[in-house]
C-alpha positions in Angstrom: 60.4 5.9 43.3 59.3 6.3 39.8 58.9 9.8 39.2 56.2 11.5 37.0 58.2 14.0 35.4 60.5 10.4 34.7 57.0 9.5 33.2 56.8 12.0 31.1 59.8 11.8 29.2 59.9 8.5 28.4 56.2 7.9 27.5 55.2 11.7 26.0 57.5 11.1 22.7 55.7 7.6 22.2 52.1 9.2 22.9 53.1 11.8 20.3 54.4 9.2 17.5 50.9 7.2 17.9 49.1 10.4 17.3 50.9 11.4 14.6 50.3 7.9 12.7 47.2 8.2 13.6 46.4 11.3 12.1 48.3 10.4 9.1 46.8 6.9 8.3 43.0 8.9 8.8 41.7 9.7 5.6 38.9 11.3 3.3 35.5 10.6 1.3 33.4 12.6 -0.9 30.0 11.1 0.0 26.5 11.7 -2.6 23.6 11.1 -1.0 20.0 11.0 -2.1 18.1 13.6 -0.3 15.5 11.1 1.3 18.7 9.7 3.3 19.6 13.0 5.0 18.6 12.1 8.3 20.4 8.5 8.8 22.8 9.4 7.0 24.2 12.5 8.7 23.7 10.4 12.0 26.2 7.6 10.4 28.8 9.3 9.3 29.0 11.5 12.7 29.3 7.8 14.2 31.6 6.8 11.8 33.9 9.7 12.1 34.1 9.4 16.0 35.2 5.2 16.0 37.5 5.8 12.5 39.1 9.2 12.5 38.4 9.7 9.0 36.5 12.1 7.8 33.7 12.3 5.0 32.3 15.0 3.4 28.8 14.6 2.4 26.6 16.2 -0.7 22.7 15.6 -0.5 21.0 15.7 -3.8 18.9 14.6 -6.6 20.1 11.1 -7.7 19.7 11.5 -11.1 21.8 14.9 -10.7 24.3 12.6 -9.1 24.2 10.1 -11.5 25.2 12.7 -14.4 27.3 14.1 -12.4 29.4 11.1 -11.6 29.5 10.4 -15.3 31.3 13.9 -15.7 34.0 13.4 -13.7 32.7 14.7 -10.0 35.0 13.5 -7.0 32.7 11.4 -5.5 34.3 7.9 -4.0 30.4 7.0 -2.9 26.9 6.9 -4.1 24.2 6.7 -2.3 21.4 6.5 -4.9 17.6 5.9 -4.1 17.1 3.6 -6.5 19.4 0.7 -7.5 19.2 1.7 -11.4 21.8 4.2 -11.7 24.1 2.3 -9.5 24.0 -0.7 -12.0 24.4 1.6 -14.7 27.9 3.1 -13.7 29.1 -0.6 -12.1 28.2 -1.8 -15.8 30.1 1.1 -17.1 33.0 0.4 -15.3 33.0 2.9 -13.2 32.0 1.4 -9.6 33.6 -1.3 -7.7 31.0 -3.0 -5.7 27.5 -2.2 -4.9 24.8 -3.9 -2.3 21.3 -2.3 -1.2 21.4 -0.6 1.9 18.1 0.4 2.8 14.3 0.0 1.0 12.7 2.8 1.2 8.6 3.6 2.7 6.8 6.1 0.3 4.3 8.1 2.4 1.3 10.7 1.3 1.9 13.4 3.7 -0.1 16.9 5.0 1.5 19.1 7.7 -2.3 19.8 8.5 -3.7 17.3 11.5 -6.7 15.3 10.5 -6.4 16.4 6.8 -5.5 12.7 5.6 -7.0 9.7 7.1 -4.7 7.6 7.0 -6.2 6.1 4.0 -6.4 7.1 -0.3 -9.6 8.9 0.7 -8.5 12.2 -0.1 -6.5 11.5 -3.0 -10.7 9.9 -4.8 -12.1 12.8 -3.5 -9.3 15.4 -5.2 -10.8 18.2 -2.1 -7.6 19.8 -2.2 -5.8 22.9 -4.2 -1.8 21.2 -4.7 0.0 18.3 -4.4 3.8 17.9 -4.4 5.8 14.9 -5.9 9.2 14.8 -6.5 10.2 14.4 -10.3 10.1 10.9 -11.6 12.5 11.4 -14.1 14.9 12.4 -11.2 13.4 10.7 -8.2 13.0 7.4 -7.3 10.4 8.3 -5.0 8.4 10.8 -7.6 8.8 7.7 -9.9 6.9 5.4 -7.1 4.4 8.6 -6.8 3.0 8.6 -10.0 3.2 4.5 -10.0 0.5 5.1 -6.7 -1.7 7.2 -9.0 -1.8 5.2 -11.6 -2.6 2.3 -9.6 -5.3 4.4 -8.4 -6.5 5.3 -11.6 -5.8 9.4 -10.7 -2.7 10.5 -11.9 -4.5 11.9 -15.3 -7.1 13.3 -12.4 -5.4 15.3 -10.5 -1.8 16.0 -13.2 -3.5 19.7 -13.0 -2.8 19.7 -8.9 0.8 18.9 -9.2 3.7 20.7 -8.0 6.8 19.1 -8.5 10.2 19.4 -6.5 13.2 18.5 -8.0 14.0 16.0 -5.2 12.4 14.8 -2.5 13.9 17.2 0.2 12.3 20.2 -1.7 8.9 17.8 -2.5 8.7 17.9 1.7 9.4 21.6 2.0 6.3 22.3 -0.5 4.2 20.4 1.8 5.9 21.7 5.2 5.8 25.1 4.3 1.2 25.2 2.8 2.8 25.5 -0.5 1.5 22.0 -1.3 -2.0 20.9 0.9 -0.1 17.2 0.5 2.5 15.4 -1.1 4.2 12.2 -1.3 7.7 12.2 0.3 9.8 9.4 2.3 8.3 8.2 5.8 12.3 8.7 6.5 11.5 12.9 6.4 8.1 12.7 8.8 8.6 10.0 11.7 11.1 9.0 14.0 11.5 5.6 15.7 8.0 4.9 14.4 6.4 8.0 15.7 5.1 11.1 13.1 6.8 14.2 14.5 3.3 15.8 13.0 0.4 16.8 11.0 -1.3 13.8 9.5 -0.4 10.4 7.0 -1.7 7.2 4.8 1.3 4.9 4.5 1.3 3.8 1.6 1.0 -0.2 0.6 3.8 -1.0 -0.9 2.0 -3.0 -3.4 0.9 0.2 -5.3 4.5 0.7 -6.5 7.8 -0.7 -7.4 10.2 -1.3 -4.7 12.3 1.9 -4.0 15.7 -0.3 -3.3 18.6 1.4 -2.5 22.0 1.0 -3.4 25.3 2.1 -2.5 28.1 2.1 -4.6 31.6 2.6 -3.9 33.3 4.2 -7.1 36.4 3.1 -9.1 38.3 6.6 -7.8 37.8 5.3 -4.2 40.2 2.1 -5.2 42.7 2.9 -3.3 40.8 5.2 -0.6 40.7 2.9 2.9 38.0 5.6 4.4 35.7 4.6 1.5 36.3 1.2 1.9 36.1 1.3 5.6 32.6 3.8 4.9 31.0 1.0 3.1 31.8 -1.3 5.7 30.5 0.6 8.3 27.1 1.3 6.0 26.6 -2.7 6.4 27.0 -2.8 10.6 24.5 -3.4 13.5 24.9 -0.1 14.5 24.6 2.1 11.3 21.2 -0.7 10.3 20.0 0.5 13.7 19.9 3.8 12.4 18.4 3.2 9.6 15.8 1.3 10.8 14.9 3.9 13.5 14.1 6.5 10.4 11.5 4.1 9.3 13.1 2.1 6.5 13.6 -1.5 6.0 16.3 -3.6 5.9 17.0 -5.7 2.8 16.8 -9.3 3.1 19.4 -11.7 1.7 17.6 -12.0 -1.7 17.4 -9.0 -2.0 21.4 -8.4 -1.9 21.4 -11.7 -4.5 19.6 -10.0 -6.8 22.7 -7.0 -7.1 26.2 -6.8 -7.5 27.7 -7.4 -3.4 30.8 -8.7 -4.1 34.2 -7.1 -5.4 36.9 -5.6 -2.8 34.8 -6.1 0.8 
């Protein structure tokens, strides 16, 4: 009879080799985010990290800190941007590999009070209300798609006195979360969940009123060699990190709309 302890010593150093390689082949990634993403994307990478071993450590931001950032040398091996400008700028620079849009983002106008928007621009003609947060548009994709609302509405001149701007778009929702702002404009990502808003109340915003927020990913020339990264932006493009995506109320680009960048290179 085949003992256990026989077991054991035949199959324990084996067991212990595969773990080792293992271990040894898993990797790691610096990850830049824009701050919009923070929800799907801390929900990737934990899914990621479980099925690959690898890990990656992930910075939420401004991207137009990023961006200069990047430029200076920070060990980033992956940009998330929300916008697809800055991206294109450091592939044209050299400095990026291959880049593809990952998600186009839903711009919301947003109050933490119930009933106080309804569900339409109402508010915004009316100007019955003391602050309103936007992120910056010189650093925000989503500020930038704020003020392009405004303008489309004929109030941004209106109501400049009203503003309080955040640096991103993460601090534009805590203005409005915490009655620092009566409203503001920040990502339908930060407010509802699988099509549901967690609270207070919303106009969705027609996505006519301002330029498409598409964003890109891009892995970075210091990644080259970095199988995590590689294996990070092939996981960004699955069923099961889209379905995450999705569920946080953005949408999914279509095939022209991956034409229209750079998806090519070493996937």
């Amino acid at each position: 009879m085949f003992k256990r302890s026989s077991f054991w010593k035949i199959y324990f150093p084996l067991i212990t080799m595969l773990s080792a390689i293992h271990h040894a082949q898993a990797a790691e990634i610096n990850i830049a985010a824009a701050s919009n993403f923070a929800g799907p994307i801390k929900m990737i990478i934990a899914d990621f990290e479980r099925k690959t071993g690898h890990r990656a450590n992930l910075t939420l931001g401004a991207s137009g800190r990023f961006y200069a950032q990047i430029n200076h040398g920070a060990p980033f091996q992956i940009f998330l941007s929300a916008d697809r400008l800055k991206p294109a700028a450091l592939e044209a620079s050299g400095m990026g590999l291959s880049r593809f849009t990952y998600a186009i983002g839903r711009l919301a106008l947003w109050s933490a009070q119930n009933n106080f928007i309804q569900g339409n621009s109402k508010i915004l003609k009316e100007g019955t209300f003391r602050k309103i947060a936007l992120a910056s548009p010189k650093l925000a994709p989503y500020g930038k798609a704020a003020i392009d609302v405004l303008r489309a509405l004929g109030l941004k001149e209106v109501l400049s006195p009203k503003f309080v701007r955040g640096e991103n778009i993460a601090q534009t929702y805590q203005f409005v979360a915490t009655g620092n702002a009566d409203l503001g404009f920040v990502s339908v990502s930060q407010i509802m969940e699988k099509g549901i808003l967690r609270a207070g109340s919303v106009w969705m915003i027609p996505q006519e009123l301002h330029s498409p927020i598409r964003q890109d990913a891009i892995l970075l020339k210091s990644a080259q060699h970095n199988q995590a990264a590689i294996a990070f932006m092939h996981y960004l493009k699955s069923a099961e990190a889209r379905d995450i995506i999705r569920d946080f109320g953005y949408l999914i680009p279509t095939a022209s709309y991956q034409q229209q960048g750079s998806d090519h290179g070493i996937f």
